[in-house]
N, C-alpha and C positions, 0 to 999 in steps of 0.2 A: 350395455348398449345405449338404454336412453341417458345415460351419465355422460356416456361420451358423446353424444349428440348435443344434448342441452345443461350440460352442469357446468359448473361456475367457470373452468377453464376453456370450456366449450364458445363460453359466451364472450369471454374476453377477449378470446382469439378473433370473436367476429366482430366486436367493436376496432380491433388494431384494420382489422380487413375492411370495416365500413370507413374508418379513417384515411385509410388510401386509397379509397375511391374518392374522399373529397379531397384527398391530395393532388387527385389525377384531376379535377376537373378543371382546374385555368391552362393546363398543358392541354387538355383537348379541345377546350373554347377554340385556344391560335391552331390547333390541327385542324378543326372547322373553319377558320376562317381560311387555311389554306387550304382546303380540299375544295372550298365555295370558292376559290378564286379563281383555280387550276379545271374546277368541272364545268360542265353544263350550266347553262344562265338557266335560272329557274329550279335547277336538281337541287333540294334540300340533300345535306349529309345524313338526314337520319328517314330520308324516303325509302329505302331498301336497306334488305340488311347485310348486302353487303360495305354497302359504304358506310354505318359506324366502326366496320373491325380496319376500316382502310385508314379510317380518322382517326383511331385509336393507335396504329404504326407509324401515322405519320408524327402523332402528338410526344412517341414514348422516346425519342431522342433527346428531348427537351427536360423530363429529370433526368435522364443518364447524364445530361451535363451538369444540371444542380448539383446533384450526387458528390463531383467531382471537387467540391469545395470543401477540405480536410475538418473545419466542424462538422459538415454533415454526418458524421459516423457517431461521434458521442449522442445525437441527438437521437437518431436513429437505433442506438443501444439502450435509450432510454424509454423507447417505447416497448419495443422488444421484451426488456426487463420487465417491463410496469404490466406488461397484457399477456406476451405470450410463455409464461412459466418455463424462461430458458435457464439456467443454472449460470449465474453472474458473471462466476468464473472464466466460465468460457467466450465469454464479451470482452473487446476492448473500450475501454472508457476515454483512452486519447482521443485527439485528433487524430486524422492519419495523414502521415508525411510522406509515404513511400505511396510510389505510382501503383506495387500491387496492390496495396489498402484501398488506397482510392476508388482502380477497377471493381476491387470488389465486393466495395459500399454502394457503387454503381448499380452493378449487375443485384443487389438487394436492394433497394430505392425501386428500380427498373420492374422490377417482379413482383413487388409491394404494391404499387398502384397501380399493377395491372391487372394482378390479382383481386386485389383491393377494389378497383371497376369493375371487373365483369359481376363478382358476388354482388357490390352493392346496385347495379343495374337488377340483377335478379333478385333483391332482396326490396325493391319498389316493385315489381311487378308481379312477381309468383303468389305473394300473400293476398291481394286482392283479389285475383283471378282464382283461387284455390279457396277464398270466401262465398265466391259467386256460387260456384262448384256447389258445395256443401250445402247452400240455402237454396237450392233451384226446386230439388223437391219440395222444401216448405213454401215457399211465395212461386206461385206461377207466375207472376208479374215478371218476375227476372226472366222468365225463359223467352222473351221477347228480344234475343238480342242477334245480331251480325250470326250468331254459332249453331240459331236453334231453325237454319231454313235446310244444314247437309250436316252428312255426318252423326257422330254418335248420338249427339243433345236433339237432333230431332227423331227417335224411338224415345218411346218409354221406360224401355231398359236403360237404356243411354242417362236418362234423366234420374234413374233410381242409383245408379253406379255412379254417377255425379261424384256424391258425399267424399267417396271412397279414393276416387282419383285426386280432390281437393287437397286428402290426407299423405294421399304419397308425395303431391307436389311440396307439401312443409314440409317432409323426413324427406325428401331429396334435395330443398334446399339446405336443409338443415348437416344432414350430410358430405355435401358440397361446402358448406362452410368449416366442416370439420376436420375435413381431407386438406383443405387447403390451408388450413389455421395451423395444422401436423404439419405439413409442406414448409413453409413457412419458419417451424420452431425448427424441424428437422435440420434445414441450411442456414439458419442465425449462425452457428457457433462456424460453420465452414466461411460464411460472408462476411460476417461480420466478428467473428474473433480474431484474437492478437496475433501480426506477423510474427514471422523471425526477430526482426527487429524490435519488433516490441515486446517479446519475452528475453530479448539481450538486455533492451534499456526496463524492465521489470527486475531480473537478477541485478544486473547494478545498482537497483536501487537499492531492492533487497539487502545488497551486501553490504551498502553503503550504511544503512539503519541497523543493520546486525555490527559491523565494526564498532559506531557510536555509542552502543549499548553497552558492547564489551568495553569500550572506555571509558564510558560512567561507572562500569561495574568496577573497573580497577580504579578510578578514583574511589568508591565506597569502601572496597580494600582496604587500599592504602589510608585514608585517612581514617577509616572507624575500627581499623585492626588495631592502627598505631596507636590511638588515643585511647582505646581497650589495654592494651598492654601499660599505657604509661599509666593510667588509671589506676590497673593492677598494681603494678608493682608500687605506685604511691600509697596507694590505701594500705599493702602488707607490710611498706615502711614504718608510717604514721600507725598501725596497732603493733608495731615491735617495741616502742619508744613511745606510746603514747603516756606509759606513766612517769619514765625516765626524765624525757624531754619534748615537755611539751610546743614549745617554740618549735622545734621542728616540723613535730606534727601539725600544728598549725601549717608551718607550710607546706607541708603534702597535704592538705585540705583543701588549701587556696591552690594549688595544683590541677587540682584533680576540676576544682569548679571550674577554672580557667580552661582546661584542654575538654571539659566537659561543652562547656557553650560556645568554643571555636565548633569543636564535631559538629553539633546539632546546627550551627549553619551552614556548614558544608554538607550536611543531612538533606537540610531541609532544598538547600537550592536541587540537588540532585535529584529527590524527588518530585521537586515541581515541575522539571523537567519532563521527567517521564511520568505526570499525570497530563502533559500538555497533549492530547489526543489531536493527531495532524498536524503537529507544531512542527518545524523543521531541526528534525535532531542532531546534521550535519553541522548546526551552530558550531558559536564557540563551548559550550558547556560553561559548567561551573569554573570559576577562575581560582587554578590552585597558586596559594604563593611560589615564590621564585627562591633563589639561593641568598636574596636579601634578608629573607626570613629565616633564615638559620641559626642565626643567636638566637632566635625567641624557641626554636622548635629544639635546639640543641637545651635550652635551661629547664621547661620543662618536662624532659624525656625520663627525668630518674634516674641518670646513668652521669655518671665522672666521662665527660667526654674531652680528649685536646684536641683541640680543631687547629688547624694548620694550613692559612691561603696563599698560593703563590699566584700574582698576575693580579690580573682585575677582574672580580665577577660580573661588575658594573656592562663590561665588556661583552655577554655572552647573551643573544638574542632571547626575546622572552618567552617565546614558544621551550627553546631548549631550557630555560631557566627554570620553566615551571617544572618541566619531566625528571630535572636532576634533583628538584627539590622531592617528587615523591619519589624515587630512587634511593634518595639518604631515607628519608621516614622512614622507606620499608625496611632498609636496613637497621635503622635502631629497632624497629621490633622484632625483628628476627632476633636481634643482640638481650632485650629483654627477654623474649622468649626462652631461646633456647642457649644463650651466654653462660658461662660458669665464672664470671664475676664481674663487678659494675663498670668496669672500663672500658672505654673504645676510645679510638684514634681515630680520627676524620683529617685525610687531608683535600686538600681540593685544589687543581693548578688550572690556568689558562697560560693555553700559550701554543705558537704553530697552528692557530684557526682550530681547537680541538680544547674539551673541557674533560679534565679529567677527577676521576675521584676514587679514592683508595679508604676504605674503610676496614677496619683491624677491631679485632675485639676475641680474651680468653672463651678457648669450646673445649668441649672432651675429646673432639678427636671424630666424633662423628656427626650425621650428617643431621641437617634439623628434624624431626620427628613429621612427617605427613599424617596430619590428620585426616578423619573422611571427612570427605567434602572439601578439604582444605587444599593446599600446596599453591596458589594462585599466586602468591606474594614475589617468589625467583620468578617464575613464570612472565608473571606481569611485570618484573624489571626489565627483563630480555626482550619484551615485545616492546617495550617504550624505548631503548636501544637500537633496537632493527628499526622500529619506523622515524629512528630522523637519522639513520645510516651512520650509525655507531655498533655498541656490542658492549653486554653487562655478564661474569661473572661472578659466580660464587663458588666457595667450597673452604673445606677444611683442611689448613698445613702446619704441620707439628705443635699440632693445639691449639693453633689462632686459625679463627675462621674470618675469612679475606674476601673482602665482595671489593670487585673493580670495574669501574665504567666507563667509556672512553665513547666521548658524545662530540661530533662535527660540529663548529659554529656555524657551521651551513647547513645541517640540519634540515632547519625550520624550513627551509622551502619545498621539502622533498615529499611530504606527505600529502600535497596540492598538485604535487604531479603525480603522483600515484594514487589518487583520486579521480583522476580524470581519465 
């Protein structure tokens, strides 16, 4: 009970409360000045008590319309946050664009500093009057006031019982402030949390940073599997013949360091990326090379490859360029991997506004081995396919296993509409 009266959430709730009484108070000044222009010549607004609750209705129009200005809601989440121990979550931190956000930043503004006034009106008066109280039996001096000629204060009991009643006036402000600081946190998350619309444009976003992710994740794929495999297989080269021929080995050395420090920068850009905390991950990402890079990515791979170009690649925009180049990667590691011997056939055509690619290489006959955790590599071809409105398979035919991809030169604009 006294925790919930006077402990630390107790007290914060009544700073946000004493806050919106001095929010309320240039809105009640101009409700004074119009209650004094509209009343009696002579009638002050705070002569009776009815006319400050008059001044105080006429004033509360005047934030229901501040309110109504679409930053006022982040600000207002932000006090919320800071004072009244509301759970984040349930706050919207936009602006609000839509007329019901607005209303109902409103109708919390509105209720804020009117709450907010009447506590802090009682939180200047009750504790000094509730001091007098308490010391009247010790100084008789004080009982010389307006209170001690009727009523309780003039008996003797009246004056011993003082203390007592002093005491109930702070555990009834106290209480008063606590009911109202609960009131308050209670309808934060109904006033002030996220419409509809703004848990639609929240999932969008959401989706929008989950997509970027998985597309970092399948460039990390593709480029640190492939260079794992071509790694592999050069280093098992280079000790088959490392006492036979060494000339070779050498070059599977220089291989292995070449595709070794291409990865680590394509490493390294990908996690910069995602150590950028609030960076915008919808960017472009890391920049994977294009189908120009394919003599370089085809010499290092390890494997006897004949490549075969019909058309112009020069031709095929660079969004698609980039996707068909990690398309062939995966497909060479898939061919080191699971290949039953060093050959592949790459051919590559343009032509009919459409890039295509036909890759051949000896299998057993069945299908690549899924390891746990593994299989992302078909997967992540087929999604880099569907999203520029193409289409990649794979699979095993009379012991050539044949990956085929057939990618729009139009493409590249379709994942900007499907973004939006």
């Amino acid at each position: 009970m006294i925790r919930a009266l006077f402990g630390a959430r107790a007290r914060r709730r009544w700073v946000h409360l004493v806050i919106g009484g001095a929010l309320l108070m240039p809105y009640f000044l101009v409700g004074t000045v119009i209650v004094a222009s509209v009343g009696r010549p002579g009638v002050s607004p705070f002569g009776s008590f009815p006319l400050p609750l008059v001044t105080l209705a006429v004033a509360l129009p005047f934030p229901a319309v501040t309110a109504l200005v679409p930053i006022a809601r982040p600000l207002l989440v932000f006090g919320v946050r800071t004072l009244c121990g509301v759970d984040p979550a349930a706050l919207a931190d936009r602006p609000s664009r839509s007329w019901d956000a607005r209303l109902r930043a409103t109708a919390w503004y509105t209720l804020h500093v009117t709450a907010g006034g009447i506590l802090s009106g009682m939180s200047l008066a009750l504790p000094p009057f509730a001091v007098l109280l308490m010391a009247l039996p010790v100084f008789p001096g004080l009982r010389h006031t307006p209170y001690d000629a009727f009523g309780p204060l003039a008996t003797g009991w009246g004056v011993a019982l003082a203390p007592f009643a002093g005491i109930v006036l702070l555990l009834g402000l106290a209480a008063c402030s606590a009911a109202a600081g609960a009131l308050l946190a209670r309808l934060a998350p109904v006033l002030l949390g996220p419409t509809p619309a703004d848990r639609l444009a929240a999932a969008e976003r959401r989706a929008t940073e989950l997509a970027v992710r998985n597309r970092l994740a399948r460039e990390l794929h593709d480029s640190v599997g492939h260079a794992l495999s071509a790694v592999t297989l050069q280093a098992g080269a280079a000790r088959r013949v490392l006492d036979d021929d060494r000339a070779f080995a050498r070059e599977a050395l220089t291989a292995i360091e070449e595709t070794a420090r291409h990865t680590v920068g394509e490493l390294d850009a990908v996690l910069g990326l995602l150590r950028q905390d609030g960076a915008d991950l919808a960017g472009p990402g890391p920049t994977a090379p294009g189908l120009h890079a394919l003599d370089d990515l085809l010499i290092h791979t390890g494997l006897e490859v004949a490549y075969c170009v019909r058309g112009d690649p020069g031709a095929v925009p660079e969004l698609v360029s980039r996707e068909a180049y990690r398309i062939v990667q995966e497909g060479l590691s898939n061919a080191v991997r699971h290949g039953t011997g060093r050959t592949v056939t790459l051919h590559v055509a343009v032509a009919d506004g459409e890039l295509e690619m036909v890759m051949e290489n000896p299998a057993s006959g069945a299908a690549p081995v899924v390891r746990p955790g593994g299989g992302r590599g078909l997967r992540g071809m087929a999604e880099r396919a569907a999203l520029l409105g193409g289409h990649a398979t794979a699979g095993s035919e009379g012991g050539v296993w044949r990956l085929r991809a057939r990618l729009p030169l139009g493409g590249a604009r379709r994942p900007a509409r499907a973004a939006r």
